[in-house]
C-alpha positions as CSV (number, residue, x, y, z in Angstrom):
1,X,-11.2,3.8,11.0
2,X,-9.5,0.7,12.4
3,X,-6.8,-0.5,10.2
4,X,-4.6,-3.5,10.3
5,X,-1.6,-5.1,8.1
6,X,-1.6,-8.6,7.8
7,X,1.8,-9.4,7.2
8,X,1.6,-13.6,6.4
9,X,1.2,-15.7,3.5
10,X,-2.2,-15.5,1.3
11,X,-3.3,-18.9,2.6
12,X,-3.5,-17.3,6.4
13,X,-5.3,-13.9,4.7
14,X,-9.1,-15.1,5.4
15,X,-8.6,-15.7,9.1
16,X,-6.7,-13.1,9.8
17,X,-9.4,-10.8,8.1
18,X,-11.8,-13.4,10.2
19,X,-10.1,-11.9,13.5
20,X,-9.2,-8.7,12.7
21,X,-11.8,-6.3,14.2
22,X,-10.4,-3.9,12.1
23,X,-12.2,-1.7,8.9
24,X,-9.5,-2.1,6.4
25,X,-6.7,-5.1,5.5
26,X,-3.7,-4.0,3.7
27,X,-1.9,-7.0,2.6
28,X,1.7,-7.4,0.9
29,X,2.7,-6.4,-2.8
30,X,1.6,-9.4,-5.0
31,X,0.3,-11.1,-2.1
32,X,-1.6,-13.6,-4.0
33,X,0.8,-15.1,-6.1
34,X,4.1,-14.4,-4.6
35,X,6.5,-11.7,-5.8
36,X,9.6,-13.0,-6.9
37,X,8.5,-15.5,-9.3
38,X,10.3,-14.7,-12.7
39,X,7.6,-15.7,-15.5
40,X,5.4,-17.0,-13.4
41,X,4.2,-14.0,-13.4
42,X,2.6,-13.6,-16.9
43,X,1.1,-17.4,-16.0
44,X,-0.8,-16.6,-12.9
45,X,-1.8,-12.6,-14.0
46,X,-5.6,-11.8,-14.1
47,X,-7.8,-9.1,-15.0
48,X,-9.2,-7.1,-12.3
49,X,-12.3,-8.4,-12.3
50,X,-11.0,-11.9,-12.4
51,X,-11.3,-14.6,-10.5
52,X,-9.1,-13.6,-7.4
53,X,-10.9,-10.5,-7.4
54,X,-13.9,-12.3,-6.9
55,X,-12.7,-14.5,-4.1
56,X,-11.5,-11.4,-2.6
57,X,-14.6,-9.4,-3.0
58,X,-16.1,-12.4,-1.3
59,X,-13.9,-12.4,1.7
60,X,-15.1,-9.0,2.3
61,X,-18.6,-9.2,2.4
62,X,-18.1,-12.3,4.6
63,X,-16.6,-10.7,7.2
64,X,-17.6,-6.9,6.6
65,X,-14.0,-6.2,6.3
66,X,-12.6,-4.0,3.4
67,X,-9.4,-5.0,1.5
68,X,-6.7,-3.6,0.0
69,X,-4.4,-6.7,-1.6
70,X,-1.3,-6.5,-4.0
71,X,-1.6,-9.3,-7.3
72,X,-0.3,-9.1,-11.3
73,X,-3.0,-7.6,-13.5
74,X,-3.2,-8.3,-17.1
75,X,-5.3,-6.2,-19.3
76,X,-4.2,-6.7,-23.1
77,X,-1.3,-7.3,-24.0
78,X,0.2,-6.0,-20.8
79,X,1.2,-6.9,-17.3
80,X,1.2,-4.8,-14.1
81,X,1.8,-4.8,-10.8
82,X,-1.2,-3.8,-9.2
83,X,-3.1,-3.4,-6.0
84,X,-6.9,-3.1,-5.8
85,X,-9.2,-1.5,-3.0
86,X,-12.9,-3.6,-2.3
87,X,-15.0,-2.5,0.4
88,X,-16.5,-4.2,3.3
89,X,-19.7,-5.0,0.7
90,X,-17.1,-6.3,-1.9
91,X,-17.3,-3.5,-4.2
92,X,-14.2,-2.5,-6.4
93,X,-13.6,0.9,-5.2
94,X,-9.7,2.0,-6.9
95,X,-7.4,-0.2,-8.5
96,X,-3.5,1.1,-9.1
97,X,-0.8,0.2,-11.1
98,X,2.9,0.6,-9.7
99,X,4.3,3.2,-11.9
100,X,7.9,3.5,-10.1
101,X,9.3,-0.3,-11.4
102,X,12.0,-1.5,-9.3
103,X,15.3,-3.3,-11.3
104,X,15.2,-6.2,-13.2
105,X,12.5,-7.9,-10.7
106,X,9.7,-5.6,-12.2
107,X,11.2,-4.5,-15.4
108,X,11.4,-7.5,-17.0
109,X,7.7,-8.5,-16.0
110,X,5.6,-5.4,-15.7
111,X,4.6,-2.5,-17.6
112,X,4.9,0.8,-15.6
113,X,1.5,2.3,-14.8
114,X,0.8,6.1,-15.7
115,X,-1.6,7.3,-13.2
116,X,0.5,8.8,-10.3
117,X,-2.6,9.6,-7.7
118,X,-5.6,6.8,-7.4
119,X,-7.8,7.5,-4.8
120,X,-11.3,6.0,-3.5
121,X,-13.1,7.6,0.2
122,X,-13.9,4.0,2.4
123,X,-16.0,4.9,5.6
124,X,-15.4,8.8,5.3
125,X,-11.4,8.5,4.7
126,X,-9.9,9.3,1.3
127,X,-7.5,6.4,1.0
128,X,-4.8,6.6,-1.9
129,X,-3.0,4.1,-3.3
130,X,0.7,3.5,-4.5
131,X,2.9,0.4,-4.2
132,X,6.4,-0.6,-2.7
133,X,9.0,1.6,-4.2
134,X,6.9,4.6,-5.4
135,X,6.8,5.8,-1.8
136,X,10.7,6.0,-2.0
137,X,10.1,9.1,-4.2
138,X,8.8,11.6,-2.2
139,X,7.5,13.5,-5.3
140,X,4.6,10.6,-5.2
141,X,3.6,11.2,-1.7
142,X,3.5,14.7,-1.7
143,X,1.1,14.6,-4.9
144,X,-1.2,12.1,-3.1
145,X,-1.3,14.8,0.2
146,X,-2.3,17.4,-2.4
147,X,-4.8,15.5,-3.8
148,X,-6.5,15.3,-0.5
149,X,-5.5,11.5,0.0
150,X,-5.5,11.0,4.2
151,X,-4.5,7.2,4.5
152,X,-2.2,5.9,2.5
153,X,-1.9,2.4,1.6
154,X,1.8,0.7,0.4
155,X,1.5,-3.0,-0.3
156,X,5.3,-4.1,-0.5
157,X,8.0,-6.5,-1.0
158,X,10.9,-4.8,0.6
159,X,13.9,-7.3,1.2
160,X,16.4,-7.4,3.8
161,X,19.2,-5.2,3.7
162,X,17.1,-2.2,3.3
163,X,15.2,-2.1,6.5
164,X,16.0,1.8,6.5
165,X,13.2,2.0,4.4
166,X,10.6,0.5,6.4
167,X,12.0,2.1,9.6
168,X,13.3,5.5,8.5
169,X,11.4,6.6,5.3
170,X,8.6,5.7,5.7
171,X,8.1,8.0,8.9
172,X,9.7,10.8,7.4
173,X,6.9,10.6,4.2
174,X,3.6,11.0,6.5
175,X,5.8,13.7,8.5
176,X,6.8,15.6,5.7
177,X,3.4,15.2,3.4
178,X,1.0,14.9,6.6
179,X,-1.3,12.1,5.8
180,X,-1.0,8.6,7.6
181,X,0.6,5.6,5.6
182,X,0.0,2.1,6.1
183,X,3.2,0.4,5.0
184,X,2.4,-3.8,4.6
185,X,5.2,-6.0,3.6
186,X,6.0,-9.5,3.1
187,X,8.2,-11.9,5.8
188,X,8.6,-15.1,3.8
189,X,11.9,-15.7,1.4
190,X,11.3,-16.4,-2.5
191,X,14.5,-18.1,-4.0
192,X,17.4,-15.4,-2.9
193,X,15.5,-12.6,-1.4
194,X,14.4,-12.7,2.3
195,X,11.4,-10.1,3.5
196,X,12.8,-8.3,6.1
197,X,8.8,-7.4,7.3
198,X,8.3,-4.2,9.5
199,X,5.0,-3.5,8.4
200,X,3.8,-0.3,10.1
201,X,1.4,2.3,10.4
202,X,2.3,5.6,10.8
203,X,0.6,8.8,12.2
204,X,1.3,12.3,10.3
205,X,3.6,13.1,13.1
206,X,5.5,10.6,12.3
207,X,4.9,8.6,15.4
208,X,4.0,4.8,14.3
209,X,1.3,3.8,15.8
210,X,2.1,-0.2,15.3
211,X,5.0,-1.7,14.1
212,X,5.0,-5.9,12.8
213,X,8.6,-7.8,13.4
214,X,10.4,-10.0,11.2
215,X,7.6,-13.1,11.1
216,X,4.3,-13.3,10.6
217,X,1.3,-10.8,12.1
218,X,-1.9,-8.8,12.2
219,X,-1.0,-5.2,13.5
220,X,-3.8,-2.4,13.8
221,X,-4.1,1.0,14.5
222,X,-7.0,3.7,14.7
223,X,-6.7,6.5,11.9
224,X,-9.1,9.5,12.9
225,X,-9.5,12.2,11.4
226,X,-9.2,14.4,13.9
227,X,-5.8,13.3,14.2
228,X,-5.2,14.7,10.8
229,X,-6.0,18.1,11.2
230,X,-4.2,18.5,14.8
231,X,-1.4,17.6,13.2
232,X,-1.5,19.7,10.4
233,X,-2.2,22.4,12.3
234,X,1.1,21.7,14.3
235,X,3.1,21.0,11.2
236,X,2.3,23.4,8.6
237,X,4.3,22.0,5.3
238,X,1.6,21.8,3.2
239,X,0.2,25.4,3.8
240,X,3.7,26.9,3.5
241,X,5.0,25.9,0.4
242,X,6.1,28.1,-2.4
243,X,5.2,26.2,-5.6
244,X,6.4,29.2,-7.5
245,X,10.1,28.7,-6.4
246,X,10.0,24.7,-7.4
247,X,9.2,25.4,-11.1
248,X,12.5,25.9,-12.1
249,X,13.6,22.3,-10.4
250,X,14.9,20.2,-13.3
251,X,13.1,17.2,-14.7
């Protein structure tokens, strides 16, 4: 599977998809309406089968290109911050709610979602699901890896001074749970935060296979796999763990 990161504004999404070559698009947390936008928020929130979801379902059977895009889903009474999964026919295939909220900027506009490991299989790969700061806990990685996810997709909004993030965690995470991770943030400034970018995609070994910069961009890289299983033959943390030592491990 071919997968790129567009890392742009929404506005540029459709040709970039347009160009792409690629199987999959991951685009930025909240990529639709922007992140840092205060109540906004509650305004510009739709259901997931609304009419962004449409547009976007749209865009992929146009171009035969799947998508994976970050936007604020209402359902009720709530609000979350959620990314959704179509495929290349426009078919809704997973939809996940961030469940890890980060600071006032999420907390005072979303409910936390309660499903740690959403998961759909797109051309033969299971993809998983999770959202900006849940892959800073490494508990929500390794559950995905255990769960038999293979790609995993981060739509983010990760600001500038934590580039550390982007450039060291993120690495270590496929390493240490083995599965690739395709890690899309934003590159634009909303009011005082400024995207510090460095989207990536990274193999289980850690290498990344294509790194963005500080502007806008369409990366790609291949995930096989092939790939998958060399490495985890190589690294073998997932078949050596002792679950029955980690019980004890306070809450």
């Amino acid at each position: 599977m071919k997968v790129a990161i567009h890392q742009g504004p929404f506005a540029e999404l459709p040709a970039a998809v347009a160009a792409s070559g690629a199987d999959l698009v991951v685009t930025a947390e909240m990529i639709t309406t922007g992140y840092h936008i205060g109540a906004r928020t509650h305004e510009l929130a739709e259901p997931a089968d609304g009419p962004t979801a449409a547009r976007m379902a749209a865009l992929a059977r146009e171009t035969g290109v799947a998508l994976a895009y970050g936007y604020p889903e209402t359902d009720g009474e709530h609000v979350y911050n959620s990314v959704q999964l179509v495929d290349a026919a426009g078919r809704r295939l997973a939809n996940y709610r961030k469940t890890h909220l980060f600071g006032d900027l999420d907390q005072a506009w979303f409910t936390p979602g309660d499903e740690a490991v959403v998961q759909a299989d797109l051309d033969g790969v299971r993809v998983g699901l999770l959202i900006c700061y849940d892959v800073e806990f490494p508990e929500m990685v390794r559950a995905h890896a255990l769960s038999g996810t293979e790609l995993l997709v981060v739509p983010t909004a990760l600001m500038r001074p934590y580039e550390l993030v982007a450039d060291t965690l993120v690495p270590a995470r496929a390493y240490e749970s083995q599965l690739f991770v395709a890690y899309a943030n934003r590159c634009d400034t909303e009011r005082e935060l400024t995207y510090c970018g460095r989207s990536c995609v990274v193999a289980p070994t850690g290498e990344v296979l294509a790194r963005a910069g500080s502007g806008p961009g369409l990366v790609h890289a291949d995930v096989t796999r092939d790939a998958l299983v060399a490495s985890r033959l190589e690294n073998t943390h997932l078949a050596d763990r002792r679950p029955d030592l980690y019980r004890g491990t306070p809450a």
